[in-house]
Backbone as a ProteinNet text record, in pm:
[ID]
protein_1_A
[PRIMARY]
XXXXXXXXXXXXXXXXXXXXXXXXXXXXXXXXXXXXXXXXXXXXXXXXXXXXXXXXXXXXXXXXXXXXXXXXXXXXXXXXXXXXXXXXXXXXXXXXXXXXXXXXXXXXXXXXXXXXXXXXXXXXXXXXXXXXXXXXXXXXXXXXXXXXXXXXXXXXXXXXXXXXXXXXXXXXXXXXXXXXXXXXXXXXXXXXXXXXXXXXXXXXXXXXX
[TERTIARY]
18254.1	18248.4	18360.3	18427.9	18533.3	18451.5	18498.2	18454.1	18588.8	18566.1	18662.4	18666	18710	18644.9	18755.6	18827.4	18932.1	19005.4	19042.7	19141.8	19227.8	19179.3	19262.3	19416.4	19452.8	19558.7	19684.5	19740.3	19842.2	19874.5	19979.6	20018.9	20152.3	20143.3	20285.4	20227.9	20189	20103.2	20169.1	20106.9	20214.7	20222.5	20341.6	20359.9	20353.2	20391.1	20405.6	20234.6	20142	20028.1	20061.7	19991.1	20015.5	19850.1	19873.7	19699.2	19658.1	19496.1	19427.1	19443.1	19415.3	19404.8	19570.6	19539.9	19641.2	19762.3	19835.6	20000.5	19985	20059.5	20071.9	20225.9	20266.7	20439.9	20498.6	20636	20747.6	20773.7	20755.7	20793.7	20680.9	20545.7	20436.1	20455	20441.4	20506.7	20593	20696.9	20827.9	20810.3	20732.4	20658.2	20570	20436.3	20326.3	20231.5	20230.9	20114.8	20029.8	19920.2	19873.2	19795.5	19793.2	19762.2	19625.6	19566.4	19465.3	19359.6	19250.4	19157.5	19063.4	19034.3	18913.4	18949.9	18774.6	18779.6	18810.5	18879	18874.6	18852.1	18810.4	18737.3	18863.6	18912.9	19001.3	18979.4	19023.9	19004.7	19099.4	19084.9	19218.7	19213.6	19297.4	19346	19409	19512.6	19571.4	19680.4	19676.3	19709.6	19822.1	19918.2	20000.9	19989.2	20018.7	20051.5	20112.7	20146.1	20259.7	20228.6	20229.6	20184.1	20250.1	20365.1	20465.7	20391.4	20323.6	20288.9	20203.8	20131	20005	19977.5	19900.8	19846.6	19952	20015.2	20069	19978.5	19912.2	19844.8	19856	19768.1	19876.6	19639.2	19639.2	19557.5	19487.1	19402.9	19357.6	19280.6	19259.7	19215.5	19187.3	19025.3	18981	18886.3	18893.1	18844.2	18697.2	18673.1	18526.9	18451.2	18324.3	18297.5	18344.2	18428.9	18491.4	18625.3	18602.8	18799.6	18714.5	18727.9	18710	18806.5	18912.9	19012.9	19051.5	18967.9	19001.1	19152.1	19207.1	19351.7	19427.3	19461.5	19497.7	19547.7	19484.1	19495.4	19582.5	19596.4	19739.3	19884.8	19869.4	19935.7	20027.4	19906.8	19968.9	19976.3	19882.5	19864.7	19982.3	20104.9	20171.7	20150	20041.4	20006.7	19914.7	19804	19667.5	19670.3	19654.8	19607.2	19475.9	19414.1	19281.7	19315.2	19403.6	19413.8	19465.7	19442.2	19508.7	19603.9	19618.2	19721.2	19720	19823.7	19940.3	19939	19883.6	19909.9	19962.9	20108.6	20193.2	20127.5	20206.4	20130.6	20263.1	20258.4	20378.1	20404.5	20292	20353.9	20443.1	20472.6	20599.7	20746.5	20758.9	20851.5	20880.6	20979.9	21034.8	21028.8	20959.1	20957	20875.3	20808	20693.1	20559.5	20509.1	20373	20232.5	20259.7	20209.9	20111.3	19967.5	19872.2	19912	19881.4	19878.8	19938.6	20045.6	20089.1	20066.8	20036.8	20015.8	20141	20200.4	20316.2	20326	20446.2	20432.1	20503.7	20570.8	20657.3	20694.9	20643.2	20690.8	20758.6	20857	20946.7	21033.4	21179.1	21254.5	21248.7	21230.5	21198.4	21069.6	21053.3	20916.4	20910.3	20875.5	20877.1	20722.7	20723	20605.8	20643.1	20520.8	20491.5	20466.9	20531.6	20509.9	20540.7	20435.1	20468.5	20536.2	20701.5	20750.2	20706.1	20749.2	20699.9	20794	20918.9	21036.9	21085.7	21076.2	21139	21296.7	21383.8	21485.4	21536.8	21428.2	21443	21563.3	21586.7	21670.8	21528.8	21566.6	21508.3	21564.9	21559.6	21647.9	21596.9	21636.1	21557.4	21422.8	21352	21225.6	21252.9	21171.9	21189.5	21268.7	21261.9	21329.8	21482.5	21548.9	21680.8	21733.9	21879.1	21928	21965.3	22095.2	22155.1	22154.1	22070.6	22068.1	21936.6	21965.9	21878	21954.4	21851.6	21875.6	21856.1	21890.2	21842.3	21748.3	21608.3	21519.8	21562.6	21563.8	21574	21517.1	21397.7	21319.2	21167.5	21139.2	20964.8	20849.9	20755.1	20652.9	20535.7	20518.4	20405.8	20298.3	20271.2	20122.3	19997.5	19904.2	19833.3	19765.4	19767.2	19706.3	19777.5	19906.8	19972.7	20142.8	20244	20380.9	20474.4	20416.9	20473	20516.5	20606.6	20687.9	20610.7	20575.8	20595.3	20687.5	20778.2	20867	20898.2	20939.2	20961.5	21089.2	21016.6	21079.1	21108.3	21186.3	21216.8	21241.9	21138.6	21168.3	21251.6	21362.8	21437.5	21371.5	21304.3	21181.9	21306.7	21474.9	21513	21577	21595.6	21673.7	21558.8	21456.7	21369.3	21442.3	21484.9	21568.4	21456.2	21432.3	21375.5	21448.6	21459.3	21507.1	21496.5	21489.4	21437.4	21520.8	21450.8	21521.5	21541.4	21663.9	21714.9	21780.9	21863.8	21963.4	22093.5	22099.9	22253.1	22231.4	22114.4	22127.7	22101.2	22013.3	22040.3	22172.9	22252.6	22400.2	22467	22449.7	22533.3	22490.3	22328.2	22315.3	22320.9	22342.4	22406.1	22496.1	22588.6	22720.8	22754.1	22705.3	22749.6	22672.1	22532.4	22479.8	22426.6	22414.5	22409.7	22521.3	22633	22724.9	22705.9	22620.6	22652.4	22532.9	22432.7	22341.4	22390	22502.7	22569.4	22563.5	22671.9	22677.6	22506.6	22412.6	22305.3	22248.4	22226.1	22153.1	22239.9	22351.7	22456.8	22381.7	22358	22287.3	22170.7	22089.1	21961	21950.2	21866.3	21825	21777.7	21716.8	21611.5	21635.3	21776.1	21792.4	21770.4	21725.4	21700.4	21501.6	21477.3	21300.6	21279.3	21169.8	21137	21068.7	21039.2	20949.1	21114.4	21231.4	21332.8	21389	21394.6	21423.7	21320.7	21216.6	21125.9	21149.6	21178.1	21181.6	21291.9	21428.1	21530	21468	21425.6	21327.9	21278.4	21186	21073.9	21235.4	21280.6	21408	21460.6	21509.1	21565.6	21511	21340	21298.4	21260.3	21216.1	21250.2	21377.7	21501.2	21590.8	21714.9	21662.3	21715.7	21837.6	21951.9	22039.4	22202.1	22193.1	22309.3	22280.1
7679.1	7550.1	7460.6	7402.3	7305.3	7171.1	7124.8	6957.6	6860.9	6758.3	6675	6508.3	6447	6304.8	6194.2	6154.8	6100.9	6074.7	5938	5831.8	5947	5945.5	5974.1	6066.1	6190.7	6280.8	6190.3	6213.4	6098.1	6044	5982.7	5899.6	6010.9	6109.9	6178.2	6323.3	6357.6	6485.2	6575.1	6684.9	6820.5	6935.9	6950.3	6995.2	7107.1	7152.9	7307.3	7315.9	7404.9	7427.7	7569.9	7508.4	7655.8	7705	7838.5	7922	7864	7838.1	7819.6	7940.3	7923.1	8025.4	7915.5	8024.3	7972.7	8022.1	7975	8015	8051.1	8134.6	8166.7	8153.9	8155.8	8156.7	8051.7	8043.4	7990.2	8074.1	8165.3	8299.7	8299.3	8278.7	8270.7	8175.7	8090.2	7982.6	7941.5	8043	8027.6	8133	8246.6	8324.6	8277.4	8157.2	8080.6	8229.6	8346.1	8367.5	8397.6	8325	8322	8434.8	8453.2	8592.2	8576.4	8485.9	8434.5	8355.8	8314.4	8284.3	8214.4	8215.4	8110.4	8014.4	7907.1	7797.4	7727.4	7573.4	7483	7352.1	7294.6	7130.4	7045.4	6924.2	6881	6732.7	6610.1	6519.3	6415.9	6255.3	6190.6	6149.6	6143.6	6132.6	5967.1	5947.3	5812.8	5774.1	5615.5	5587.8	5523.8	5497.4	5347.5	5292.5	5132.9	5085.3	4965	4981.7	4897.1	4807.3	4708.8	4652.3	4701.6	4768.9	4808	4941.3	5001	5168	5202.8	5324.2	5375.2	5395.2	5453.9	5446.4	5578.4	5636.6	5697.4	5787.8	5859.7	5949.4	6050.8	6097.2	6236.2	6301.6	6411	6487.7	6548.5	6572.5	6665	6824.7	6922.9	7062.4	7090.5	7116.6	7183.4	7325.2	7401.2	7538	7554.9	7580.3	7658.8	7777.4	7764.2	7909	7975.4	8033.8	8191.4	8198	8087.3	8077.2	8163.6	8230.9	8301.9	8229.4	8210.6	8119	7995.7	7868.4	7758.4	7709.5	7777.7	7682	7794.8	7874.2	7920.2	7799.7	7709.2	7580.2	7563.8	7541.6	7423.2	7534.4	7627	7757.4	7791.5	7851.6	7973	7945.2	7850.7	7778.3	7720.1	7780.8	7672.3	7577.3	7576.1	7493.3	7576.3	7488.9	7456.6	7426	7495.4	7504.8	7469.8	7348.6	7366.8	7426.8	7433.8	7540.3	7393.6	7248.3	7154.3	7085.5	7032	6995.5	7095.4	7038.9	7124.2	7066	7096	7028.7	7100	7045.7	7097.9	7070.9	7182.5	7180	7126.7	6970.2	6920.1	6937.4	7000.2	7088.6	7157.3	7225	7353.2	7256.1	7135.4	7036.2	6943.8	7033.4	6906	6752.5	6689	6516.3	6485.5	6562.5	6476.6	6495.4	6445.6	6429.7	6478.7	6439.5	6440.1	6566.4	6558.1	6692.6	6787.4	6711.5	6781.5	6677.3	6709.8	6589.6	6617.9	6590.9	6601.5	6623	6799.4	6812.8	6718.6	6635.7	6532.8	6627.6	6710.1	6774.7	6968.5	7068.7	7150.3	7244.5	7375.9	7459.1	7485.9	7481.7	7490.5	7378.5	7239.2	7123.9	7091.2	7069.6	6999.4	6890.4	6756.3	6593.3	6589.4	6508.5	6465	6355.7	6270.8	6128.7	6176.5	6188.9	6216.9	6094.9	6082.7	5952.3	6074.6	5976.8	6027.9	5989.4	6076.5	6001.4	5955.9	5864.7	5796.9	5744.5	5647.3	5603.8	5589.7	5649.1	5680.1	5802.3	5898.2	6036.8	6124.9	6240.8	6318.1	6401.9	6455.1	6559.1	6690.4	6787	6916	7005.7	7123.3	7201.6	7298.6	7352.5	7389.2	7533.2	7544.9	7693.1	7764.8	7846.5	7921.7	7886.1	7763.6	7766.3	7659.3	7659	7535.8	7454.1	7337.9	7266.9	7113.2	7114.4	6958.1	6866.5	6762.6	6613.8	6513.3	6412.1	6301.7	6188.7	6065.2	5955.8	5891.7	5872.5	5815.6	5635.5	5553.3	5390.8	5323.6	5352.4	5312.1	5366.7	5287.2	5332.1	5258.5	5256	5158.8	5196.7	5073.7	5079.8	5157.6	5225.3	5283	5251.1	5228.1	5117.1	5129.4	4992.9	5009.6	5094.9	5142.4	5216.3	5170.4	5200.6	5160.9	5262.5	5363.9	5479	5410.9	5517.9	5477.8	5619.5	5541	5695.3	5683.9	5783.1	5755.2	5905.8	5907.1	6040.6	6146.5	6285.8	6354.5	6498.5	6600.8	6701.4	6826	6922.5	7092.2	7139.2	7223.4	7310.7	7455.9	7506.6	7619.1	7716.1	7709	7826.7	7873.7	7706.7	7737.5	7719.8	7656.9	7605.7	7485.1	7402	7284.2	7165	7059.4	6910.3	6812.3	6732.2	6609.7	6467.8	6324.6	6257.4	6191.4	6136.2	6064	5927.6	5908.1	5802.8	5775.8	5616.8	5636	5732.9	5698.1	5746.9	5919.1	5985.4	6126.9	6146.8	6062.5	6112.8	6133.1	6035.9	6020.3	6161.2	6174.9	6321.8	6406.5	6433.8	6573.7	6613.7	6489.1	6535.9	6500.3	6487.9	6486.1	6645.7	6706.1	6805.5	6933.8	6904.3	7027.3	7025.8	6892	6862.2	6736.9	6719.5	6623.1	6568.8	6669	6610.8	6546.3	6498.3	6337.8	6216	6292.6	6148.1	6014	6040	5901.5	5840.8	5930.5	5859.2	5829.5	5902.5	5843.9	5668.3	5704.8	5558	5432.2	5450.7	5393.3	5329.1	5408.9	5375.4	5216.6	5114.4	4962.1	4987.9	5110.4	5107.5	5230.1	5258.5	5386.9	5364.3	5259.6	5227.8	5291.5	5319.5	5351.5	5503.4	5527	5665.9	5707	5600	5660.3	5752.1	5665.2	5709.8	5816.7	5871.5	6001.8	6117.4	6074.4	6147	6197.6	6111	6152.4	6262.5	6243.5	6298.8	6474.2	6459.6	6587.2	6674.9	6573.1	6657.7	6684.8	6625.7	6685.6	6818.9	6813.4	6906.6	7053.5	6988.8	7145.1	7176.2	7107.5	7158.6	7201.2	7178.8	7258.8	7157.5	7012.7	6892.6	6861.2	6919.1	6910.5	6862.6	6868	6788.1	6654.9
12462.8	12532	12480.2	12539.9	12532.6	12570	12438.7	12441.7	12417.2	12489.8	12491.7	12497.3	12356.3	12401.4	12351.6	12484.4	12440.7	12510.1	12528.8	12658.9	12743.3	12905.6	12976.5	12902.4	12932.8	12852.7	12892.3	13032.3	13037	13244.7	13227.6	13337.9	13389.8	13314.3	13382.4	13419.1	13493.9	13543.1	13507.4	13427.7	13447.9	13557.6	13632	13743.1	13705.6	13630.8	13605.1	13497.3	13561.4	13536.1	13418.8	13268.7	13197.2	13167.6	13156.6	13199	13092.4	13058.8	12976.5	12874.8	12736.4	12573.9	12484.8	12383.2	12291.5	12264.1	12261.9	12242.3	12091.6	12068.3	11930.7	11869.9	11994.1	11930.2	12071.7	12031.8	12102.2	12252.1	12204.1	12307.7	12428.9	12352.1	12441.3	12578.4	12475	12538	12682.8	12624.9	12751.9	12832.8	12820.1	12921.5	12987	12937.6	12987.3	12936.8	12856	12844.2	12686.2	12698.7	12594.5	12541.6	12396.8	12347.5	12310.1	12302.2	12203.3	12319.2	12367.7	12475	12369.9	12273.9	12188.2	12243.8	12181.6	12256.7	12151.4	12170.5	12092.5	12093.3	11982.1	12027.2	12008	12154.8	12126.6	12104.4	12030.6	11996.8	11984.6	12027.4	12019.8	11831.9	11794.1	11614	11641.6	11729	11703	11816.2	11877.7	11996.5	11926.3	12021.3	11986	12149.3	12116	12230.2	12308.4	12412.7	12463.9	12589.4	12575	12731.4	12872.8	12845	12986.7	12984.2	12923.7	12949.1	12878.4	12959.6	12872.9	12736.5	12683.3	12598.8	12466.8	12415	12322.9	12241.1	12237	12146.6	12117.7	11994.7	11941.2	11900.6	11907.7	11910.1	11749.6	11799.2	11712.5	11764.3	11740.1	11776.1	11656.4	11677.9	11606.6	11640.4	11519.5	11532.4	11565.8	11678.3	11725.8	11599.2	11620.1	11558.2	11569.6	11686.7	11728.1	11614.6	11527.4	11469.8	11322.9	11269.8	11119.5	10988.9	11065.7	10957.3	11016.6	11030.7	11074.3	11052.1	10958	10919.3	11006.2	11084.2	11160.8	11272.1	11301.1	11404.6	11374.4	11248.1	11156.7	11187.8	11076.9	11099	11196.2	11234.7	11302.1	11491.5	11577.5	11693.1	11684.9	11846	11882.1	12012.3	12062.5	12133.3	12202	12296.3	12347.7	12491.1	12605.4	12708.2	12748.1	12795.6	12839.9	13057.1	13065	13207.9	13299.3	13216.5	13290.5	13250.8	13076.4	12995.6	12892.9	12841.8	12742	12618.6	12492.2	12387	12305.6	12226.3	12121.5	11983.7	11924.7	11766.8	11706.3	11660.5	11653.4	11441.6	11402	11230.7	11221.4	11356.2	11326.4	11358.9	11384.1	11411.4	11276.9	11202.4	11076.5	11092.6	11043.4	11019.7	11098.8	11171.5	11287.2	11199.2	11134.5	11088.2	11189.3	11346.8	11420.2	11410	11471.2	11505.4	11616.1	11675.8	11830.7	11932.4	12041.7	12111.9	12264.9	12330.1	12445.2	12533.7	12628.2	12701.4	12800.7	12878.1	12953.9	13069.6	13038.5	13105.9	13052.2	13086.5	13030.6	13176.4	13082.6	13171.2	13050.1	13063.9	12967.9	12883.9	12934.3	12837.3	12816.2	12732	12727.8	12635.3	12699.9	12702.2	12596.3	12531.3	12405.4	12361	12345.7	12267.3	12130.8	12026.8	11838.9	11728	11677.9	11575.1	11381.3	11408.5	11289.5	11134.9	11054.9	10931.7	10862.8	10932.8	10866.7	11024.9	11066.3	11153.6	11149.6	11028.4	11022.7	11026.1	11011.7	11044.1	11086.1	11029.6	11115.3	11124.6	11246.3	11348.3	11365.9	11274.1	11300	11334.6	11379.5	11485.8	11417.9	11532.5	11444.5	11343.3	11315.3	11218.8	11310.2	11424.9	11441.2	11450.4	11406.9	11352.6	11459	11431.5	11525	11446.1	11462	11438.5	11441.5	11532.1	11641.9	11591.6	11589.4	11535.4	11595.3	11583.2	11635.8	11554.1	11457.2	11430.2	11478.3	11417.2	11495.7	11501.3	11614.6	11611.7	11672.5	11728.2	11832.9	11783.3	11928.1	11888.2	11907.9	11996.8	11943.8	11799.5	11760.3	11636.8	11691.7	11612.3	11616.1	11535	11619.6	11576.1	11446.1	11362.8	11237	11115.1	11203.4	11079.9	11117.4	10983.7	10983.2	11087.6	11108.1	11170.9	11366.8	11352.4	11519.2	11566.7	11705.2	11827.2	11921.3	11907.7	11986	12109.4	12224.4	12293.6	12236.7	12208.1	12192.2	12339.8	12298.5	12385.6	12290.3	12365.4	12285.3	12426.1	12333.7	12416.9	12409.7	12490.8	12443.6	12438.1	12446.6	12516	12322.3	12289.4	12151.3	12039.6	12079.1	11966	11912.2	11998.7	11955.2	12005.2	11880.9	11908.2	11891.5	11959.7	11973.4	12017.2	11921.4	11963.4	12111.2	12218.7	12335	12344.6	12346	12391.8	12474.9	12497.6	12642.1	12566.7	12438.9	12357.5	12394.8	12334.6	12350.6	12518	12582.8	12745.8	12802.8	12746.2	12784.5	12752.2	12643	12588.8	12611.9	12641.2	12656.5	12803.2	12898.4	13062.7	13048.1	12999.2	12958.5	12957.8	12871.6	12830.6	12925.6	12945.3	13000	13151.5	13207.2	13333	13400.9	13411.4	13428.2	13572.7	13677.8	13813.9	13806.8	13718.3	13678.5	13641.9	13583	13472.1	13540.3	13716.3	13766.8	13812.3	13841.2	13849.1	13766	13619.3	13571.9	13507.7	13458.7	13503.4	13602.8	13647.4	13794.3	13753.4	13696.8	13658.4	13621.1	13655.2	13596.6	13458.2	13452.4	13344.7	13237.1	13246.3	13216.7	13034	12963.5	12800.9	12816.4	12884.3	12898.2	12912.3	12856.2	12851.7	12971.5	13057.8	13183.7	13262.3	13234.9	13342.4	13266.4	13101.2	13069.8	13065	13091.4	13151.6	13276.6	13385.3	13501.7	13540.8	13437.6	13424.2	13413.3	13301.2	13261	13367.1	13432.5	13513.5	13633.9	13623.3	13769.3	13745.8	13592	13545.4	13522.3	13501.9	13516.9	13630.9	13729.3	13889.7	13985.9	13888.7	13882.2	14030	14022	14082.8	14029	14004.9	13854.4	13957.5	14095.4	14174.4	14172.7
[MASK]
+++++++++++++++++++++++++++++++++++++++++++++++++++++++++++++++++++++++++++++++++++++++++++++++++++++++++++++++++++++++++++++++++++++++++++++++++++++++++++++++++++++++++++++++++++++++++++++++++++++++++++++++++

């Protein structure tokens, strides 16, 4: 039985539906199939929030009876399918403190709300290797604590994280999608995460003229 008790998941639907069970790896992941089917209890851990936009929260999952080694969650789980959202296991991500974050967007990118544990942070890529970070400088407070949540992006193809801003939106369609550049240029609002989000969800529907 899956129990669940905890503010609405989010305001950005995920279009791309991944099957219910558990990812165990990166790989799982970018195939969509999970090796593992136990159930797990999922829980909100901690919100931040902003009057222009929903609510920011980061998760908790915990182990059912069916788990024999509860710390397996922590471990060895890279993210949680209930068959409608997507939650990342944001431990295997250097400097994110974060539990579990809720996918806003998955495909080759996948978009997440994560509160860092240095709002000055570098961000370098996950265990499986990689080069790339970002300076964290932004962020809203999360409530009751000093910590920022700010939007990040997994590259499922490199195992690359990175925090989002307008500076890295700029460069990374600069470099890997250029026929956006003049629109996202365009954008009123292009300093907000709802509009590098949206960038996202284009990009993995494959909207990239």
């Amino acid at each position: 039985m899956l129990i669940i008790w905890m503010l609405p998941f989010s305001a950005f639907p995920q279009h791309v539906k991944f099957p219910k069970g558990v990812y165990r790896s990166l790989e799982e992941l970018r195939l969509m199939q999970p090796s593992d089917h136990r159930d797990v209890l999922i829980e909100t851990k901690k919100c931040a929030y902003d009057v222009t936009e929903t609510p920011r929260c980061i998760y908790g999952i915990v182990a059912t009876e069916a788990w024999v080694d509860p710390s397996e969650i922590v471990k060895v789980v890279w993210a949680y399918s209930n068959g409608d959202s997507l939650f990342l296991n944001c431990r295997h991500f250097k400097k994110l403190h974060s539990q579990y974050a809720l996918a806003l967007s998955g495909n080759r990118y996948f978009t997440f709300y994560a509160f860092s544990g240095n709002s000055a942070a570098y961000v370098p890529a996950i265990i499986l290797g990689g080069a790339v970070g970002a300076a964290i400088v932004g962020g809203v407070k999360a409530a009751s604590t000093g910590d920022e949540v700010a939007l990040y992006v997994l590259d499922s193809n490199t195992g690359d994280v990175n925090y989002v801003d307008s500076e890295f939106m700029f460069n990374f369609l600069s470099k890997a999608y250029p026929a956006l550049i003049s629109k996202y240029n365009k954008e009123p609002f292009r300093n907000r995460s709802a509009t590098h989000l949206k960038y996202f969800e284009m990009i993995n529907n494959g909207e990239t003229n």
